[in-house]
Structure formats: structure tokens, C-alpha cells
C-alpha positions in Angstrom: 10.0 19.5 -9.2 9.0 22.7 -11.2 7.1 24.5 -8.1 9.9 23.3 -5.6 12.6 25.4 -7.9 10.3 28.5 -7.8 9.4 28.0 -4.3 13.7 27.8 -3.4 14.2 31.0 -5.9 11.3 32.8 -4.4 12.9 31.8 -1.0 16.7 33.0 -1.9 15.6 36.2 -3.4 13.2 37.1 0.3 16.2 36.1 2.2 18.8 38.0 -0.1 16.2 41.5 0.0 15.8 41.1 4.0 19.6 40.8 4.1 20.4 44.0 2.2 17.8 46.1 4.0 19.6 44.1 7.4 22.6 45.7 6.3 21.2 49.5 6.2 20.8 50.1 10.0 24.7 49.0 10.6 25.7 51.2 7.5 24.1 54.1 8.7 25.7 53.7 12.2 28.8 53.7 10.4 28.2 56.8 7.8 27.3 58.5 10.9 30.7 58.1 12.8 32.1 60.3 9.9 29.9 63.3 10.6 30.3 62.9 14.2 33.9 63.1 14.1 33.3 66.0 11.6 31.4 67.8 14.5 34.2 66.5 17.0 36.8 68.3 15.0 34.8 71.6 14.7 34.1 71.9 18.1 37.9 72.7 18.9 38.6 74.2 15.8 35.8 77.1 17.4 38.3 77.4 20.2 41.5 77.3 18.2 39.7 79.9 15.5 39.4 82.4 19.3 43.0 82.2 20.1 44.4 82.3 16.6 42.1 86.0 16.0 43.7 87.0 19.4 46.9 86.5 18.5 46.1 88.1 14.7 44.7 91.6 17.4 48.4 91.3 19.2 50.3 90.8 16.5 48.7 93.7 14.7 48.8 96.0 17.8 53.1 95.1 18.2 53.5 96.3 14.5 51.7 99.4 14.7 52.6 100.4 18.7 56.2 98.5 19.0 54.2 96.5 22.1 51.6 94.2 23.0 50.5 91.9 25.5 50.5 88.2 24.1 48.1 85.4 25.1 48.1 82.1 23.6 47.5 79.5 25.8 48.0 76.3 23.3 45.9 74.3 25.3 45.1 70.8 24.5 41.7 71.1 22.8 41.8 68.0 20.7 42.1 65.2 23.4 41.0 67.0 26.4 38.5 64.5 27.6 36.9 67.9 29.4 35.4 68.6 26.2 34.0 65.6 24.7 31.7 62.0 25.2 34.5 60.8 22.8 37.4 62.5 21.9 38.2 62.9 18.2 40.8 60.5 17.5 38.6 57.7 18.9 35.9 58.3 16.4 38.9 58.9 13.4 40.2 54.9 14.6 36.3 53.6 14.9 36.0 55.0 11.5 39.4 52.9 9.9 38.7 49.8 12.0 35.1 49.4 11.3 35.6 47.8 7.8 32.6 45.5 7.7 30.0 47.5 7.8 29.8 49.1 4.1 31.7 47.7 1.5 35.2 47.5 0.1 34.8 50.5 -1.9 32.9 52.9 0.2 35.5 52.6 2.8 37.7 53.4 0.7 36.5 56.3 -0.4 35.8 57.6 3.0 39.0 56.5 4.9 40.8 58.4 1.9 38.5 61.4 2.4 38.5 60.9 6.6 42.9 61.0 6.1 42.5 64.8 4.1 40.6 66.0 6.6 42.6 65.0 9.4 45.7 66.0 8.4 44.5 69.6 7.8 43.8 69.2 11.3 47.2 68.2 12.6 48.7 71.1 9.9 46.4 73.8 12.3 48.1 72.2 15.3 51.5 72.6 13.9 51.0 76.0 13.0 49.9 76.6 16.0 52.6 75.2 17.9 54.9 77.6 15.7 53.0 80.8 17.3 53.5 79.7 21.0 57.2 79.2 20.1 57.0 82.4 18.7 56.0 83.8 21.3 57.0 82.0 24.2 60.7 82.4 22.8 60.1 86.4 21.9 60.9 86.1 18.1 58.5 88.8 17.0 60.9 91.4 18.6 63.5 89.9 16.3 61.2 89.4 13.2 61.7 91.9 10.7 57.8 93.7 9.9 56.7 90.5 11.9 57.1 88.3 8.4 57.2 85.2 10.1 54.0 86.1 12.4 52.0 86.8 9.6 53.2 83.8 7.9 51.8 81.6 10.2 48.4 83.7 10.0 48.4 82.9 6.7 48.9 79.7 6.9 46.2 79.5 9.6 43.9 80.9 7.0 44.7 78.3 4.3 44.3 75.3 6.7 40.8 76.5 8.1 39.8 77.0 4.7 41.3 73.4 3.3 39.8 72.2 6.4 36.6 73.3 5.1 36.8 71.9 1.8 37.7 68.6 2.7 35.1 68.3 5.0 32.8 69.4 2.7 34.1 66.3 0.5 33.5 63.9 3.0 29.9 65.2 4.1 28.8 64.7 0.8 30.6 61.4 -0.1 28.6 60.4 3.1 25.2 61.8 2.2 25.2 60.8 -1.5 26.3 56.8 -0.2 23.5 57.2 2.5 20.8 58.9 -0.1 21.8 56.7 -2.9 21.9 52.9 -1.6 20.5 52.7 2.6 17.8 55.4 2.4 15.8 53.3 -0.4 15.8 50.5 2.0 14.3 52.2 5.0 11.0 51.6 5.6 9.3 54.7 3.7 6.0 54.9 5.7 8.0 55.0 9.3 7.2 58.6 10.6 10.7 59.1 12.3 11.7 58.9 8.4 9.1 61.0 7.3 9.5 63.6 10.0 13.4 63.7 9.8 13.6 64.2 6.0 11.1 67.0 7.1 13.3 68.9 9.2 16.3 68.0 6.6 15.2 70.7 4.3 15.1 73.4 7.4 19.2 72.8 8.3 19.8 72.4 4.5 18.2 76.3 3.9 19.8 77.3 6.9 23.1 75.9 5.5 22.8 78.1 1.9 22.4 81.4 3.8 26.2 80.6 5.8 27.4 79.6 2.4 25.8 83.2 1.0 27.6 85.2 3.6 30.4 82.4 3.5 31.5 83.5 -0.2 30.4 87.1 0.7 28.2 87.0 -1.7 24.5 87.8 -0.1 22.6 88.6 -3.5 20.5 84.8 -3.3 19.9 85.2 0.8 16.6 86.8 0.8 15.8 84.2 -1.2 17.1 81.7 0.9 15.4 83.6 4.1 11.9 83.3 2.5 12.3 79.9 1.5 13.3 79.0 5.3 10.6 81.0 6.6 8.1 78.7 4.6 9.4 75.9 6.0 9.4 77.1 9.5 5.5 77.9 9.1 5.1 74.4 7.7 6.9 72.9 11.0 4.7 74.9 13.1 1.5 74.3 11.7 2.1 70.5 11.5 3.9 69.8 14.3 0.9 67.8 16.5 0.5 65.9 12.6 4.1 65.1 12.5 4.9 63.8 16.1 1.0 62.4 17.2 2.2 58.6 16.8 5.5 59.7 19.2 5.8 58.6 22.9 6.1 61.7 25.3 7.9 62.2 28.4 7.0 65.1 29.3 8.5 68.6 28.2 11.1 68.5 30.9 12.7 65.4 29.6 15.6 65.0 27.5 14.3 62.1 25.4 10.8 64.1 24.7 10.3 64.6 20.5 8.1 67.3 21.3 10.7 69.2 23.3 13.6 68.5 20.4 11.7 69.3 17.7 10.5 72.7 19.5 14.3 73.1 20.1 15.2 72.6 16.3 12.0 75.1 15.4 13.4 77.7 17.6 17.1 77.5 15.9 15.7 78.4 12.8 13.5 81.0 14.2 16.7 82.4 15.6 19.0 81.9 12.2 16.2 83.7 9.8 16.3 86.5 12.0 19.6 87.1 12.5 20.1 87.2 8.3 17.2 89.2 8.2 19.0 91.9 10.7 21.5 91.4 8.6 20.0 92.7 5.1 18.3 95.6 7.2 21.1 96.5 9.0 18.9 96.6 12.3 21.7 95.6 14.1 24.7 98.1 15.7 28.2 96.8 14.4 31.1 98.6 15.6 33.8 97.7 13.7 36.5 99.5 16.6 35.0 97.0 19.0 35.5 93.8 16.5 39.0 94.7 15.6 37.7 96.4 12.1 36.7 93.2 10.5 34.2 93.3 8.1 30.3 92.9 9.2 29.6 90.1 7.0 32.6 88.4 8.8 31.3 89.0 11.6 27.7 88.2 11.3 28.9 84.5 10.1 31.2 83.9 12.6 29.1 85.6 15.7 25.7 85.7 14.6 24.5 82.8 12.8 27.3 80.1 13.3 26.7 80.1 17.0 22.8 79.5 16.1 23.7 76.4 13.7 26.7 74.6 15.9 26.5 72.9 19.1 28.1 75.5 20.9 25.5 77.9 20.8 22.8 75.4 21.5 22.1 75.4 17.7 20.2 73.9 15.3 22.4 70.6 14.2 23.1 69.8 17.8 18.8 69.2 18.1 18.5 68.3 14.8 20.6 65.2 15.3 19.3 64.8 19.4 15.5 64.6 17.3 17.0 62.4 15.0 18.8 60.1 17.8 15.5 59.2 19.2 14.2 57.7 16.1 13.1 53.9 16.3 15.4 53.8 13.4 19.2 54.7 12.1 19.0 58.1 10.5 21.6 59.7 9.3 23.3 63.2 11.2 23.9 66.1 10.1 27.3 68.1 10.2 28.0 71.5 11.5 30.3 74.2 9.8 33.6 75.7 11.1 34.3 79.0 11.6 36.0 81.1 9.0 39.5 82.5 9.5 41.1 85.6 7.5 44.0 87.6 8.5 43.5 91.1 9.7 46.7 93.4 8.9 47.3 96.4 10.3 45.8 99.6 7.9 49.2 101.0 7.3 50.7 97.3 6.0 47.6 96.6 3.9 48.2 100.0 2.1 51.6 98.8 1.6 51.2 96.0 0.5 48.4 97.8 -2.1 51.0 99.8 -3.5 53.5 97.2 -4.7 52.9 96.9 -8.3 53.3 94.2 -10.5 56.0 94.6 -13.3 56.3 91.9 -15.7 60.1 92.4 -17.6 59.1 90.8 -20.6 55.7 90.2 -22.1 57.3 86.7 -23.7 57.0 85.9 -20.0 53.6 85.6 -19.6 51.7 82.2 -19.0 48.9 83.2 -21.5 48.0 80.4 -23.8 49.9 77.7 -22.1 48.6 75.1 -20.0 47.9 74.8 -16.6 50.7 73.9 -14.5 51.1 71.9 -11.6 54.5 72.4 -10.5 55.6 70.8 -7.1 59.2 72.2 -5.8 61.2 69.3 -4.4 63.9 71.8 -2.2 67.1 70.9 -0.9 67.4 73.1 2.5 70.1 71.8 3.3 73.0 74.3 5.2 74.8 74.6 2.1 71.9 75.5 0.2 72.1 79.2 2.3 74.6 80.9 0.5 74.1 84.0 -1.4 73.2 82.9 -5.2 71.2 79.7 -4.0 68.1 79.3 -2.1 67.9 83.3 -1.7 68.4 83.8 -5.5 65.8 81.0 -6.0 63.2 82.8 -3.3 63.5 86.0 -5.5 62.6 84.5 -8.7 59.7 82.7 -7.5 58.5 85.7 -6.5 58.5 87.0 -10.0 57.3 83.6 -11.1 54.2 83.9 -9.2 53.1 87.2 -9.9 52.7 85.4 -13.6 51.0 82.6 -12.5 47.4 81.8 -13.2 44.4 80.8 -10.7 44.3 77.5 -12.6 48.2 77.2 -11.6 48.7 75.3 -8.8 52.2 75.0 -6.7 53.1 72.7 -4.1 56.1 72.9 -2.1 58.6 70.3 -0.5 62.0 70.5 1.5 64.3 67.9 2.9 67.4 68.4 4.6 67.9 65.8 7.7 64.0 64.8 6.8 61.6 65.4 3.8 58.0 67.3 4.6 55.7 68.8 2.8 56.0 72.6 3.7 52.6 73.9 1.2 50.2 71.1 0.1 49.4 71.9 -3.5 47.9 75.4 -4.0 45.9 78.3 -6.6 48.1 80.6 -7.1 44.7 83.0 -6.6 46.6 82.8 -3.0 49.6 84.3 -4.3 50.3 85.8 -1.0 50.4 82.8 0.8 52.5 80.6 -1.7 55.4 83.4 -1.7 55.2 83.9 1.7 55.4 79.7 2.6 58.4 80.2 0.5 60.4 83.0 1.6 60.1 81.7 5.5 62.0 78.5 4.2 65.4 78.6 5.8 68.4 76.1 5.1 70.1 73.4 7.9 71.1 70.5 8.4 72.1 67.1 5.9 70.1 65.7 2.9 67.7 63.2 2.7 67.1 63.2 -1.4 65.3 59.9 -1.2 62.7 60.8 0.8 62.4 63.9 -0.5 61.7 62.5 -4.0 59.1 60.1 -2.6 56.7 62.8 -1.1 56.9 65.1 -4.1 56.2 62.6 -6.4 52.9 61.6 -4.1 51.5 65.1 -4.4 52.2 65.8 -7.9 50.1 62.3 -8.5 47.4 63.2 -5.6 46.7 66.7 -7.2 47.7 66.0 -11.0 46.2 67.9 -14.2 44.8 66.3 -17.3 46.0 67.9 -20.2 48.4 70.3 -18.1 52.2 70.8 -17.2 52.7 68.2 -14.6 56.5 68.7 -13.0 58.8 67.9 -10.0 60.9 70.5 -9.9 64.5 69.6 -8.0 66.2 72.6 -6.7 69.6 71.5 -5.2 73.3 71.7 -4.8 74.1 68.3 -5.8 75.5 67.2 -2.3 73.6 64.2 -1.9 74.3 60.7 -3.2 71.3 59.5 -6.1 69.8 56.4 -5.0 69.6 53.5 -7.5 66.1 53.7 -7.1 65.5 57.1 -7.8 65.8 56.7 -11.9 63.4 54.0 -11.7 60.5 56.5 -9.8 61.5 59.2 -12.3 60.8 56.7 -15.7 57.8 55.4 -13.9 56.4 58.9 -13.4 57.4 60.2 -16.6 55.2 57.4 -18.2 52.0 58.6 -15.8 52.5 62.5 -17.2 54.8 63.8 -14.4 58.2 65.4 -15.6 61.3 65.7 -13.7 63.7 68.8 -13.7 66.6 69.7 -12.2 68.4 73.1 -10.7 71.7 73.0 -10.1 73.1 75.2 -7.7 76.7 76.1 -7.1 80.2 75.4 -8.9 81.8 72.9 -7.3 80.5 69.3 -7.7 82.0 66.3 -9.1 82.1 65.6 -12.8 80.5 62.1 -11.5 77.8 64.2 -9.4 76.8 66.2 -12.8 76.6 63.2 -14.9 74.2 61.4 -12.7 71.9 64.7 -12.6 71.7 65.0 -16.1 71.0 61.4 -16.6 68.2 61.7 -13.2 66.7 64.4 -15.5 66.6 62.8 -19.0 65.0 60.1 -17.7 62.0 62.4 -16.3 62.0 64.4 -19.9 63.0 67.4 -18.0 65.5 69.6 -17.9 68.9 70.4 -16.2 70.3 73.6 -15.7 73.1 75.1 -13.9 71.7 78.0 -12.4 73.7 81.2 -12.1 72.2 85.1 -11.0 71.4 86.0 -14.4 68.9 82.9 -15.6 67.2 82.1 -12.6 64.0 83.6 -13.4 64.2 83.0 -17.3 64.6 79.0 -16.4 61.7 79.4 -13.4 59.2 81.0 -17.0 60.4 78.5 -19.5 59.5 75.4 -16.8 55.9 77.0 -16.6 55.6 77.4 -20.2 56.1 73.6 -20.7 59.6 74.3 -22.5 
């Protein structure tokens, strides 16, 4: 009876080991559907990042000359079947249905992850829908030093770069769940494996130096370019040892290892030498002829990108065609997006140089206090446009902001007929961006309060601060009726570390109206205040000094 027990445990625990390392091809099928629609959304974002720095030439040339000649075609690049074997939004829905695969919690993680990155996405595309309006509609010969043209530039920067981050954050979410849990349980001896994890280190070196020039900041890439060029000799000189137990087709043929791995060996041929023309300045830049950008802008967006992207034949494209042909599931590898910054034209730049910063009152500064996350729940609606309202509160946030800290972050949300959230939550090391979000906020329409409260209260708990000044901060009227709900939101967010104030616009409410705003902000342990000209900016300090 003994030996029949140890033979059935001995029994449960084979079957339960060959069902986890079951479970690893499926799983890494899965993981990969994340990079791939990663790589699916960069491959437009190449073609949006062309039109948005011809737009950024126009624009600059119709500030300086009073003319220009604008193209921006706003064509459908993310469902244009033209461009892909499947179209981005069927890989984002393969991702959320396929739910067996990995397990409760690593789908979570990623879908939450997958959701970030796409809605920087659909921000891009709804910036630039706002530029073909603009100019389809000829509101730069209306807008005053083209504020609201730059605006969406800027805003075109932030997105590219939050596009970055975030995929950044899924990549590696992807890689660490593939490294730490279905790699292990791949066969280790398999010489696809051994081969792939190879060539890993080649994209991974390749990936530092676009980082280097990336954060402009080239002091480790001769490091990096040695490093590479190791590796590249290694591939080389081992290739026949690494690919002798492969089938081959023939050079010619698609499905030939010899011919992908050749392909792979030549894009990092291609990406050491272009960094090394780089650092020895062998190659002619003219900056006339590249709209004066900078050369290390340049070289990573038309020099070395285009040798590690698909579109230039690079080197993740044939990394993950080797990888493909592999009698196993490996996992792919993901390709980087282009960077975006906003070029101005010399004579604003100096401009904007010159402004100075002038603090009124050293009690003012944030010095010592800690970091705030303040989220600006704004009521846009058309009776919030009078003089002493929303333009007396655009003036003081200025001032606010020139205070503010990097570790500061602001967030911005407006509701009228419907809530949205105008500036997810953002450093105020991008200063110019925050105050420019909100001086192109205009008022309209009715007020939707409720829904309003809901969405700032999301992204004050999505982006909240341990130890810091967490706050909603409610700029409005009072013309809007307070849900009997709304109390309840405020007490349950107080509790989690989120305070509530209130700014009170205007003389004319109802005693009742008053009443019910004080009481909205009691319960949030915030403040109320009836603004007028001369405290605006005093009340905007004392809420970032946790007063």
C-alpha cells in the first residue's frame, strides 16, 4: 500500500511538472501579442512623427514670414489595412480576450499596462485631429503668435514621450513575466534557445546606445559601441557553431536561419557604425537642410532608428523573423518610437528666454513642503468666461507654476456639457506645457459636476503620492446642482489621502448653493474660498503648501 502511494505521488507530481512546462509555449504566444502590438503601434506613430515635424517646419515658417504652405494629410494610419498583416486594434482585443493563457494576475497587470499605452495613442490622434482643423479651417491666421499651434506641438511632444514610457512599462512587465516563470521551463539545451538568447544581448547593446543619444547624454556610448562590437565578432566567428543543427533552404529563401541571422548580423554592423560616425563626426550634418534641429536629434531619429525598426529593414524586424522560425515559442522583441520635440522659430525661443521669473514673495515658495499632486477639477462652463473667473484663474496658475517643483505633478480636468481629462497628471519640469494646456482652455456650454468629480478623483488615485499633498482642486461658479452622491466620493477619498477644495467664483449664488459647497469641502478636509482679483494667487500658494 506504501509503494502504491509513492508510485500515485511520484505520478501527480510528473503530470503536474509536464503541465506547467505545457503551459509555457501558450504563454509565450500570448506575452508576445503585447510586443507585437507595441511594434504595430510604432509603425504609424513613424508616419504620424513625419507629418507632425512638417507641420512644426510650416508653422514655424507662418510665424516668421506671415505665410506658408500647409500639408497634413491626416490619413488613416492606424486601421489602414494597407499597412499591416493585422491592424493594431485586433492585436489590442486578442490581447483582452485571451484570458486563459497566463494567469489571473499577469493579465491584469498587462491589460492595465496594454490600456496606458493605448490611450496615449488615441490622445496623438486627437491632437492630431485638432491640427487638420486648424488648418483645414485657417485658424492660424486668427491665432494670436500661433499660441494654439504650438499648443498642440506641445502636446504632440508630451504624448510621444508618455507613449514611450508606457511602452517601456509594458515591455518590461512582459520580459520580466517571460524571464522569470516560462523561460526556466524551456528546454535549456534546445539551440533555437541557446542561439536566440545569443543574439538577445546584440538588440539589447544596440538598444543602450538609442537610449544614450535618447537622453542626450552620449558619455557611456563608446562604451556601449565596443561592447556591441564584441558581440558582433562573436556572431561572426560562431555562426556555422550556432546554426549547424538548422535545416537550410537555401539563401534565397525566406524561412532560411542562415539568411536571418546574416540579416540580424548586418543590422548591427550598420548601427555600430552609424554611432561611431557619430562620436567622430565623419558624417556632414547641415542643420539648414534639417530644419536646425540638433545632430543628436537627428542621428536618432534618421540614422540609427531606421537601422533598429522594421521600416528600415532593421535589426528587431530579423531579430524576431530568426526568432519565428524556432521549433519553439520565443519571445519578440520590441522596437522604439521615434522622438518628437518642438522646434520654435529663433526669434520666439529668444523670447521666450528672456521672460524672467519673479517670485512676489519669498513666503511663496514650495521649499520644504511636500510634494504635491494637485489635480484641477474646472468648470468651463459659459459662465465661467467672464473677466475675474477662469481668466483670473489662468493668470495665477501661471505664477503658481513658475514655483512649482519637478517632483510636483498637476493634472487637469474640465467639464461643461461633458467631463475629460484635458492634461493627464504631469512634472512640472514641463512647465511650458502644463501652462500652456491651461491657458488654451476656453469656457461653453452647461455643467456636468458629477462626471467631472468622478474622472478627477480616478487620476488623483491612479497617480497619488505617499507622504505628499494629494488634492482635487474644484474651480467653479457654483451653477450646478451637488449630487447626493458626491459627499459620499469626497469622505471616501478623504479617508484614502486625497483632499477636496473648493473655488468659488462669482457673487451671485444662492445662500443654499454656498452652504452645500462648504459642507462638499469640509467633508474632503479642504478648503473653501470665495475667490476675488486680489487672493487668487495667495489661495493657488497656500493649496500647494498643504495649508
Amino acid at each position: 500500500m506504501k509503494n502504491s502511494l509513492v508510485t500515485l505521488f511520484c505520478f501527480y507530481c510528473l503530470f503536474f511538472s509536464l503541465k506547467a512546462q505545457n503551459t509555457a509555449p501558450n504563454a509565450i504566444k500570448s506575452l508576445n501579442i503585447y510586443i507585437d502590438y507595441c511594434n504595430e503601434t510604432i509603425h504609424p506613430l513613424w508616419m504620424v512623427y513625419e507629418e507632425v515635424e512638417s507641420f512644426n517646419q510650416d508653422l514655424n515658417g507662418y510665424y516668421q514670414r506671415g505665410k506658408s504652405y500647409f500639408s497634413f494629410d491626416n490619413q488613416d494610419v492606424w486601421s489602414n489595412p494597407y499597412y499591416y498583416e493585422i491592424i493594431p486594434e485586433e492585436l489590442y482585443q486578442q490581447c483582452i480576450n485571451d484570458t486563459k493563457t497566463l494567469t489571473n494576475e499577469e493579465t491584469q497587470l498587462l491589460h492595465n499596462l496594454l490600456k496606458n499605452l493605448k490611450e496615449s495613442t488615441l490622445q496623438i490622434q486627437s491632437y492630431r485631429d485638432s491640427i487638420s482643423l486648424y488648418i483645414q479651417k485657417q485658424v492660424y491666421t486668427q491665432d494670436q503668435a500661433l499660441q494654439k499651434g504650438y499648443h498642440y506641438l506641445e502636446q504632440m511632444e508630451y504624448w510621444f514621450d508618455e507613449y514611450d514610457q508606457r511602452k517601456e512599462k509594458l515591455v518590461e512587465a512582459v520580459r520580466k513575466i517571460y524571464q522569470e516563470k516560462y523561460l526556466p521551463q524551456l528546454p535549456p539545451q534546445n539551440q533555437w534557445l541557446k542561439t536566440a538568447l545569443t543574439l538577445d544581448k546584440g538588440w539589447q547593446e544596440s538598444k543602450k546606445i538609442l537610449d544614450d543619444l535618447d537622453k542626450k547624454d552620449s558619455t557611456k556610448i563608446i562604451n556601449y559601441i565596443t561592447e556591441l562590437d564584441t558581440l558582433i565578432n562573436t556572431y561572426q566567428n560562431n555562426m556555422d557553431a550556432y546554426l549547424q543543427t538548422f535545416e537550410r533552404y537555401g539563401e534565397n529563401h525566406g524561412h532560411d536561419p542562415y539568411l536571418r541571422y546574416k540579416r540580424v548580423l548586418s543590422s548591427l554592423n550598420a548601427i555600430s557604425t552609424r554611432a561611431k560616425n557619430y562620436l567622430s563626426q565623419k558624417y556632414t550634418y547641415y542643420p539648414s537642410m534639417h530644419g536646425n534641429r540638433s545632430k543628436i536629434y537627428y542621428y536618432y531619429n534618421s540614422e540609427i532608428i531606421n537601422k533598429y525598426n522594421r521600416y528600415g529593414a532593421g535589426l528587431i524586424d530579423n531579430y524576431n523573423q530568426f526568432v519565428d522560425l524556432a521549433d519553439i515559442p520565443l519571445l519578440h522583441a520590441a522596437e522604439e518610437p521615434h522622438q518628437y520635440k518642438v522646434l520654435y522659430p529663433e526669434k520666439k525661443q529668444q523670447q521666450e528666454q528672456e521672460e524672467p521669473i519673479i517670485v512676489d514673495n519669498p513666503e511663496d515658495r514650495l521649499e520644504g513642503y511636500p510634494s504635491n499632486h494637485l489635480v484641477f477639477l474646472l468648470d468651463v462652463s459659459s459662465s465661467m468666461n467672464m473677466e475675474g473667473r477662469l481668466p483670473l484663474l489662468k493668470k495665477s496658475f501661471e505664477y503658481l507654476m513658475q514655483l512649482m517643483r519637478p517632483e510636483d505633478y498637476v493634472g487637469i480636468i474640465t467639464y461643461s456639457g461633458t467631463a475629460r481629462i484635458a492634461m493627464q497628471s504631469t512634472s512640472a519640469a514641463q512647465k511650458k506645457q502644463i501652462i500652456s494646456t491651461m491657458n488654451n482652455l476656453s469656457a461653453s456650454g452647461s455643467t456636468n459636476a458629477k462626471q467631472g468629480l468622478q474622472l478627477a478623483y480616478q487620476l488623483a488615485q491612479n497617480n497619488f503620492i505617499q507622504q505628499g499633498n494629494n488634492r482635487v482642486l474644484l474651480a467653479t461658479d457654483g451653477d450646478f446642482t451637488i449630487d447626493k452622491n458626491m459627499e459620499q466620493w469626497v469622505k471616501e477619498n478623504k479617508e484614502k489621502g486625497i483632499k477636496f477644495t473648493i473655488f468659488l467664483f462669482g457673487e451671485n449664488q444662492k445662500p443654499e448653493t454656498i452652504k452645500n459647497l462648504k459642507k462638499l469641502a469640509q467633508a474632503g478636509e479642504g478648503n473653501f474660498i470665495k475667490i476675488t482679483t486680489e487672493n487668487m494667487k495667495k489661495t493657488l500658494i497656500q493649496e500647494a503648501q498643504n495649508r
